[in-house]
N, CA, C and O atoms as a Tinker XYZ file with bonds, in Angstrom:
   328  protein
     1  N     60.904000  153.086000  122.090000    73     2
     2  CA    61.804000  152.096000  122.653000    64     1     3
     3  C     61.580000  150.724000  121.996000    63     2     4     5
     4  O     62.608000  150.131000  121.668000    81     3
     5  N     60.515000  150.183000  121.774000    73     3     6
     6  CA    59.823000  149.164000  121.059000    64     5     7
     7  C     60.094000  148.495000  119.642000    63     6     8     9
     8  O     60.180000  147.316000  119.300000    81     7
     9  N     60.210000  149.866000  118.847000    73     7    10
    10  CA    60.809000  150.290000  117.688000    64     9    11
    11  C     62.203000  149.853000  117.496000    63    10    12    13
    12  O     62.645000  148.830000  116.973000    81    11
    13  N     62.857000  150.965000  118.095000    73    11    14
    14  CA    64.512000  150.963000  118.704000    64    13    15
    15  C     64.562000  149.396000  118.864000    63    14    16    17
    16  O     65.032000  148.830000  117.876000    81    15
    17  N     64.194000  148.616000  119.852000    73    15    18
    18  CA    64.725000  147.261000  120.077000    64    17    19
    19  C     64.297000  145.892000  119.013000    63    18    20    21
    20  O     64.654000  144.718000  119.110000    81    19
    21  N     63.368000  146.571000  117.949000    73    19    22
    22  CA    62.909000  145.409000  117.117000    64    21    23
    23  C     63.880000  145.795000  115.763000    63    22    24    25
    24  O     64.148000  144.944000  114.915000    81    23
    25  N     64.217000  146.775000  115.710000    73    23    26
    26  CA    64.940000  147.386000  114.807000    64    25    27
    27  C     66.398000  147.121000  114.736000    63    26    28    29
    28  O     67.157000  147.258000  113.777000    81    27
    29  N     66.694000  146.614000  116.240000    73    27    30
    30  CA    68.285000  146.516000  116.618000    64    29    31
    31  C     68.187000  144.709000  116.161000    63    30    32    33
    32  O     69.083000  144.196000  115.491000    81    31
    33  N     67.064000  143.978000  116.609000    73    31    34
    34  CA    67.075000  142.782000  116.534000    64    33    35
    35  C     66.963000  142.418000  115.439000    63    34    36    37
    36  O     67.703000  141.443000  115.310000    81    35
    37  N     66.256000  142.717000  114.181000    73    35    38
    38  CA    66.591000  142.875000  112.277000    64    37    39
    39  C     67.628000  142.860000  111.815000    63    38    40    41
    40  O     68.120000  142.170000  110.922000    81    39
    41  N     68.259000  144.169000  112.832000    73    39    42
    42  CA    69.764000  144.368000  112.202000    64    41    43
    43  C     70.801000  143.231000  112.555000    63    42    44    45
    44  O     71.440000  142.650000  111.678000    81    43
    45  N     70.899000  143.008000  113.639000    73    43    46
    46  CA    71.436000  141.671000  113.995000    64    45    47
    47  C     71.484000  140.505000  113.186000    63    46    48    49
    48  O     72.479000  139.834000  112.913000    81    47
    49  N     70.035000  140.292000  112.749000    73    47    50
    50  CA    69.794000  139.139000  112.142000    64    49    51
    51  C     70.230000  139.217000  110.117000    63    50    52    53
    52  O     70.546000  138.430000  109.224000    81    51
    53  N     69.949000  140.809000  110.306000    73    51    54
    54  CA    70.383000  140.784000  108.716000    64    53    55
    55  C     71.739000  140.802000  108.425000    63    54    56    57
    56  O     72.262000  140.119000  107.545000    81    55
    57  N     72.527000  141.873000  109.437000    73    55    58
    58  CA    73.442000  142.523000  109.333000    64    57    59
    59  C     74.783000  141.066000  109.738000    63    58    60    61
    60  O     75.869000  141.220000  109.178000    81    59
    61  N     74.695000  140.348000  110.253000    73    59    62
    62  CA    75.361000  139.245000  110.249000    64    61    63
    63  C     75.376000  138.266000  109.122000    63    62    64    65
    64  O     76.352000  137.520000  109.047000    81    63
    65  N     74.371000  138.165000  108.186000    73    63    66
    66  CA    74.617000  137.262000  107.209000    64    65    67
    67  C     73.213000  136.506000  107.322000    63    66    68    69
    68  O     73.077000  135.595000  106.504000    81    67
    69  N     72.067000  136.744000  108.260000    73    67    70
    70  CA    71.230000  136.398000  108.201000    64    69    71
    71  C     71.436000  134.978000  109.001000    63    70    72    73
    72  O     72.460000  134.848000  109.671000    81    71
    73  N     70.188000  133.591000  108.924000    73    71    74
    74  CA    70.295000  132.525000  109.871000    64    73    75
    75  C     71.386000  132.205000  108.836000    63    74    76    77
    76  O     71.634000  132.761000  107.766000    81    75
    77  N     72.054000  131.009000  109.531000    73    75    78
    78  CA    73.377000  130.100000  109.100000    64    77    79
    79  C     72.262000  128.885000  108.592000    63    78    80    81
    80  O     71.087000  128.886000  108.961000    81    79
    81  N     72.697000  128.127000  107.920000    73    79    82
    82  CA    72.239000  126.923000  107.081000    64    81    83
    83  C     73.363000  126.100000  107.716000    63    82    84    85
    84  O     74.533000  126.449000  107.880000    81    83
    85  N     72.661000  124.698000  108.110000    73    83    86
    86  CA    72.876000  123.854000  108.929000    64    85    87
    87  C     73.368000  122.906000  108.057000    63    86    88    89
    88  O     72.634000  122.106000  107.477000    81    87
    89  N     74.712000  122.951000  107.912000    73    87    90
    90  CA    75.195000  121.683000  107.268000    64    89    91
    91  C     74.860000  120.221000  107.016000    63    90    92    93
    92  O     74.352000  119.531000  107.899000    81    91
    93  N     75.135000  119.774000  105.855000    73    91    94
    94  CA    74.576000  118.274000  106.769000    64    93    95
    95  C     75.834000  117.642000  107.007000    63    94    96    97
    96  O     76.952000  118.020000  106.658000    81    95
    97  N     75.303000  116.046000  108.013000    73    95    98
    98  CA    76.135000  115.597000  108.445000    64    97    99
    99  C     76.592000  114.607000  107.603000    63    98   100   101
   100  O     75.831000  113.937000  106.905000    81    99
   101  N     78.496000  114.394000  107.638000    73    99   102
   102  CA    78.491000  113.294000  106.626000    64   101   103
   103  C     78.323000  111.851000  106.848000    63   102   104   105
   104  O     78.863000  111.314000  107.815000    81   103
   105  N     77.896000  111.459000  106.349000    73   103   106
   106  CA    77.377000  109.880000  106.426000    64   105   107
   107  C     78.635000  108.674000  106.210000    63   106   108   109
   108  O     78.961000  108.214000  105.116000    81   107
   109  N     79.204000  108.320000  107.469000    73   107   110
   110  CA    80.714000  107.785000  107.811000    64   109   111
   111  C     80.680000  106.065000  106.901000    63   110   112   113
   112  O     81.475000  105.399000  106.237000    81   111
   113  N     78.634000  105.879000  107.591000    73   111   114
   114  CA    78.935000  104.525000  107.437000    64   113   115
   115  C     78.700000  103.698000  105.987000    63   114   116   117
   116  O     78.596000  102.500000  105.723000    81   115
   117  N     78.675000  104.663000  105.351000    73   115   118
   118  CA    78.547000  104.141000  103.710000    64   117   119
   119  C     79.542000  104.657000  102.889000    63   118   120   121
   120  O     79.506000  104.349000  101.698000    81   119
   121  N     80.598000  105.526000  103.380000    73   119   122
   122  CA    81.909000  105.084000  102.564000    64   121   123
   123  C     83.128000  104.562000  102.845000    63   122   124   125
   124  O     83.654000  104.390000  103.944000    81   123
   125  N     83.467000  104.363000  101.931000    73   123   126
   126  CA    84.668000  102.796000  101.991000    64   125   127
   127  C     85.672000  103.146000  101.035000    63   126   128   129
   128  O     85.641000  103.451000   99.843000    81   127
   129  N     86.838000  102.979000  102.148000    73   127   130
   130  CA    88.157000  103.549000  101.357000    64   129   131
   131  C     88.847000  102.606000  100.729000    63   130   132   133
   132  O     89.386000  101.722000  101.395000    81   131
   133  N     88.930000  102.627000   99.600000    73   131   134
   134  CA    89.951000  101.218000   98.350000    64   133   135
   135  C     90.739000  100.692000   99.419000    63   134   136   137
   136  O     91.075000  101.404000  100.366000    81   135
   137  N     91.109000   99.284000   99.307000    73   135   138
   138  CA    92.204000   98.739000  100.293000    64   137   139
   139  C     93.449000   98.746000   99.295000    63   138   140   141
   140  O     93.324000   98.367000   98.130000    81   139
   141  N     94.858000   99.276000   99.913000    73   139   142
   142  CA    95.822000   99.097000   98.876000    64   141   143
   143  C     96.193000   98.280000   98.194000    63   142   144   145
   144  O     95.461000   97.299000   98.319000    81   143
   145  N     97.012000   98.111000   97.460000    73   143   146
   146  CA    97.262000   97.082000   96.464000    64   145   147
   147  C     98.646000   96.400000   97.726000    63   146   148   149
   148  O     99.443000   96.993000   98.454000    81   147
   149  N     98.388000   94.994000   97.486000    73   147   150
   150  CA    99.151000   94.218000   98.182000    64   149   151
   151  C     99.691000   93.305000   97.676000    63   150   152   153
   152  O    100.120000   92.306000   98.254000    81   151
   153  N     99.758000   93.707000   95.776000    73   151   154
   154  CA   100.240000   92.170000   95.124000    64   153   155
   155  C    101.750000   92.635000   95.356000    63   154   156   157
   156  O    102.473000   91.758000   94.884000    81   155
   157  N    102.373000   93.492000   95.804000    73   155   158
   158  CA   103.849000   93.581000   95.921000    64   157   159
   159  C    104.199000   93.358000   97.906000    63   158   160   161
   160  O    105.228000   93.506000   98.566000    81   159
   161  N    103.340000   93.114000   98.136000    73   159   162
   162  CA   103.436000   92.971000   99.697000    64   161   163
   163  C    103.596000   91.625000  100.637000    63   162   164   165
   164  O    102.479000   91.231000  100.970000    81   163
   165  N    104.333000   91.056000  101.001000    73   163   166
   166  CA   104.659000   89.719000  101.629000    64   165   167
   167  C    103.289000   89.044000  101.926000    63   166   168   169
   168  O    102.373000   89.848000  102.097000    81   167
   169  N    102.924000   87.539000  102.034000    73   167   170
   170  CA   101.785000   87.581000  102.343000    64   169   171
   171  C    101.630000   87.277000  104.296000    63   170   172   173
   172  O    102.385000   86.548000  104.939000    81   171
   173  N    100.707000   87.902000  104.740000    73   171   174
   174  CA   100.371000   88.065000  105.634000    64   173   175
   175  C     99.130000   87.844000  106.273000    63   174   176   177
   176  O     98.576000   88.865000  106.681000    81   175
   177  N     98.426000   86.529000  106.506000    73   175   178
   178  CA    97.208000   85.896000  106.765000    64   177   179
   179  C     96.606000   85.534000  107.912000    63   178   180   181
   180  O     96.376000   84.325000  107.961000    81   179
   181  N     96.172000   86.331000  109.121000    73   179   182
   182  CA    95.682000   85.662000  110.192000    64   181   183
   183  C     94.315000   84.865000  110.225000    63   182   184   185
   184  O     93.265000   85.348000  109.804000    81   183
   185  N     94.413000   83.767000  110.695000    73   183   186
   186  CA    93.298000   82.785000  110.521000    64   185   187
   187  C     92.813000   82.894000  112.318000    63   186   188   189
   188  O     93.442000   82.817000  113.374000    81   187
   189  N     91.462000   83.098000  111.973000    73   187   190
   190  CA    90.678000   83.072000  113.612000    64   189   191
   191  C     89.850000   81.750000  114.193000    63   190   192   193
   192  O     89.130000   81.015000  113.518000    81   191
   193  N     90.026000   81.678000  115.075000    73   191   194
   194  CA    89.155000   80.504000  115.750000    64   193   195
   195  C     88.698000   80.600000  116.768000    63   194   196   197
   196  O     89.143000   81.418000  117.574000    81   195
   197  N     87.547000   79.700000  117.084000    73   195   198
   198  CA    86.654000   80.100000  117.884000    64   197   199
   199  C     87.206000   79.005000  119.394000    63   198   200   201
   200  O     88.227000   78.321000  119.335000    81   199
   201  N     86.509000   79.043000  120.348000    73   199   202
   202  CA    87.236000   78.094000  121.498000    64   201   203
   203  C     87.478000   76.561000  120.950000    63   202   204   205
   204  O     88.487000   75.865000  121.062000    81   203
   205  N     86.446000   76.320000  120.435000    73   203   206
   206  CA    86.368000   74.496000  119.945000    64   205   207
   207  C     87.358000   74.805000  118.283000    63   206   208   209
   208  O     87.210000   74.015000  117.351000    81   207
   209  N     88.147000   75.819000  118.180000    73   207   210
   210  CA    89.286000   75.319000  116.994000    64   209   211
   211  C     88.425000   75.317000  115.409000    63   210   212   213
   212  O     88.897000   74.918000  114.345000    81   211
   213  N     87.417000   75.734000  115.578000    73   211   214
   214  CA    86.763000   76.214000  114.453000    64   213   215
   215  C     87.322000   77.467000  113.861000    63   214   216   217
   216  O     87.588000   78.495000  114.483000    81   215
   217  N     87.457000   77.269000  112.676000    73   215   218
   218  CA    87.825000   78.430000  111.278000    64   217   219
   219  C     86.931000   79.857000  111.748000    63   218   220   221
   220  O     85.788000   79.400000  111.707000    81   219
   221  N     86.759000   81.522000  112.229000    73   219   222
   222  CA    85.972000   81.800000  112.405000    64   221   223
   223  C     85.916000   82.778000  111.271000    63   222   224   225
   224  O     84.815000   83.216000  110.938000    81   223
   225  N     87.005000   83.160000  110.647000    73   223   226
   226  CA    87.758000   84.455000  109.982000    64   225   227
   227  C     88.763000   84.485000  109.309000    63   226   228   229
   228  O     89.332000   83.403000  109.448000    81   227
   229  N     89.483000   85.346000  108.427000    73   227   230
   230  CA    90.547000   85.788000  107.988000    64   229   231
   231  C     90.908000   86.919000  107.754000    63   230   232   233
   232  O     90.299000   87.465000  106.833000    81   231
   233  N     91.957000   87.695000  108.418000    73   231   234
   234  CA    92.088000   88.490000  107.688000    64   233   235
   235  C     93.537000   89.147000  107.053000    63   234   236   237
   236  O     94.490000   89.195000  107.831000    81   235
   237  N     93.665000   89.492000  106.104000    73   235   238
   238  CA    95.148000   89.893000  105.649000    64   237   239
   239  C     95.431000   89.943000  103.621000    63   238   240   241
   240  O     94.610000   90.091000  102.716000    81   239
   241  N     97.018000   89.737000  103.586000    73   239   242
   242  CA    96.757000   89.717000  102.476000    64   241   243
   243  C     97.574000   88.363000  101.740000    63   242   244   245
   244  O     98.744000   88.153000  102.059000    81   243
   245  N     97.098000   87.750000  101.056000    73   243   246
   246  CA    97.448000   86.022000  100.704000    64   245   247
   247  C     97.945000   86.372000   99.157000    63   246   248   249
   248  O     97.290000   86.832000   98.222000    81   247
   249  N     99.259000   86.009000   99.227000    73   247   250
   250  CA    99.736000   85.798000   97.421000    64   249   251
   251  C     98.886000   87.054000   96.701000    63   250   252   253
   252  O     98.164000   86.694000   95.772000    81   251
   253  N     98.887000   88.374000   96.995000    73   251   254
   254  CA    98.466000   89.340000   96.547000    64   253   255
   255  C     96.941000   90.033000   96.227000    63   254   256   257
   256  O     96.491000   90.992000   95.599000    81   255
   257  N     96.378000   88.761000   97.191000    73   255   258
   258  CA    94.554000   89.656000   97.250000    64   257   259
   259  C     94.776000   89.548000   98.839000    63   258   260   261
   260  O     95.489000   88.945000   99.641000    81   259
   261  N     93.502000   90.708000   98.805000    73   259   262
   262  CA    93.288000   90.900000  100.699000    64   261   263
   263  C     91.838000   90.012000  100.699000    63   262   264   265
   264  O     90.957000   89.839000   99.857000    81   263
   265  N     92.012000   89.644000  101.792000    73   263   266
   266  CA    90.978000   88.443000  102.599000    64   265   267
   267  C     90.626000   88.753000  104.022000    63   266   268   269
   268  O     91.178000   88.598000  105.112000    81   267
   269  N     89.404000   89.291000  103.558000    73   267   270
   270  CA    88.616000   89.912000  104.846000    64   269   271
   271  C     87.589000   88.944000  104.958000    63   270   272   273
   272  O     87.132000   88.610000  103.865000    81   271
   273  N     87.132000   88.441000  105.854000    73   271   274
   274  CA    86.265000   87.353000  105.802000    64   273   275
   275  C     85.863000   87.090000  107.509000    63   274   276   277
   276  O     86.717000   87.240000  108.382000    81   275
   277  N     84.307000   86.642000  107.844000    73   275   278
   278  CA    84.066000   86.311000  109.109000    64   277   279
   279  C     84.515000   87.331000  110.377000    63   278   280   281
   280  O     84.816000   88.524000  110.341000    81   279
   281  N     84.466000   86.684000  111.158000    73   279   282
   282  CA    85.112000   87.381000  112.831000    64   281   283
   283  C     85.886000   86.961000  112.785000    63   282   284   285
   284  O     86.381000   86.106000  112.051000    81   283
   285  N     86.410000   87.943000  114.276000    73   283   286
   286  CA    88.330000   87.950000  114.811000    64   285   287
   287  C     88.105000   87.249000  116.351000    63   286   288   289
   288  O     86.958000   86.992000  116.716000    81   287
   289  N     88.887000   87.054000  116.941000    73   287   290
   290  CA    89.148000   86.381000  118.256000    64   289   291
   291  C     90.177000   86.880000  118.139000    63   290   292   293
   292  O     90.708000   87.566000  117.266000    81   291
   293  N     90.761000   86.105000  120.075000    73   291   294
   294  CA    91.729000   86.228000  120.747000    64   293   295
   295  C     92.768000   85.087000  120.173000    63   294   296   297
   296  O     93.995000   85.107000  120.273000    81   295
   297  N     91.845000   83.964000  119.470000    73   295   298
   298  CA    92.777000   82.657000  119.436000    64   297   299
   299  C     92.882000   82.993000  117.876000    63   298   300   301
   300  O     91.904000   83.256000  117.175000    81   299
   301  N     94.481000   82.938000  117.342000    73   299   302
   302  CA    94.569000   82.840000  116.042000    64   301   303
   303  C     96.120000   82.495000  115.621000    63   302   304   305
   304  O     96.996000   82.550000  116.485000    81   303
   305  N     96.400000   82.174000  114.405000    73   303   306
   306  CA    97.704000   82.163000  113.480000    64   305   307
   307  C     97.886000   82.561000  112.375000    63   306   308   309
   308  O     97.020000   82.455000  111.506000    81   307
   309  N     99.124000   83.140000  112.158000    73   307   310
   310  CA    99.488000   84.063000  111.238000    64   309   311
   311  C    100.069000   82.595000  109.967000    63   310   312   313
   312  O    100.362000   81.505000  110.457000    81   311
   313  N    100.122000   82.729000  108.994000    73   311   314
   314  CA   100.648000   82.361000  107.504000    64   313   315
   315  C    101.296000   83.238000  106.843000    63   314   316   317
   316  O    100.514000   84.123000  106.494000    81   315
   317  N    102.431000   83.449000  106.467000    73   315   318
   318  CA   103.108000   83.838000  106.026000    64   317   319
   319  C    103.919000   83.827000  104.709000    63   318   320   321
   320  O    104.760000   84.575000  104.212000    81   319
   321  N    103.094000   82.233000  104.214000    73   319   322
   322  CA   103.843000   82.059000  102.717000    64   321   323
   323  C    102.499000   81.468000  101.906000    63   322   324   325
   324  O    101.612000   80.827000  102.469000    81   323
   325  N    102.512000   81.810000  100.449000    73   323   326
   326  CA   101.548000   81.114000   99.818000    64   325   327
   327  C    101.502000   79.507000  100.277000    63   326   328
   328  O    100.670000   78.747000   99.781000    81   327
């Protein structure tokens, strides 16, 4: 019986493909997807500020580069022309 059940448990383990190999996981926070090209794209610039009207951020795309810069808030304005 001993036999029989160590024999069934081999087969299991062989007869399936053996253990599975544990993928790895992919690592989200170190790649970075190209930002599109925006020199054909209107410009579009939100400027952030902080409560006291301080500059905090930007982000968008200005006369055809993108401008990621600083933090975002609740308080801000959009630009729309070079």
């Amino acid at each position: 019986m001993r036999t029989f059940l160590i024999g069934g448990l081999l087969a299991m383990a062989v007869g399936c493909g053996g253990p599975m190999e544990r993928e790895e996981e992919p690592n989200l926070t170190s790649q970075e997807a190209p930002l599109p090209d925006c020199a054909t794209s209107p410009t579009s610039v939100r400027t952030y500020y902080d409560a006291n009207n301080w500059v905090i951020g930007e982000r968008g795309c200005d006369c055809g580069d993108w401008i990621h810069w600083g933090q975002i808030s609740s308080i801000y304005d959009i630009r729309t022309s070079c």
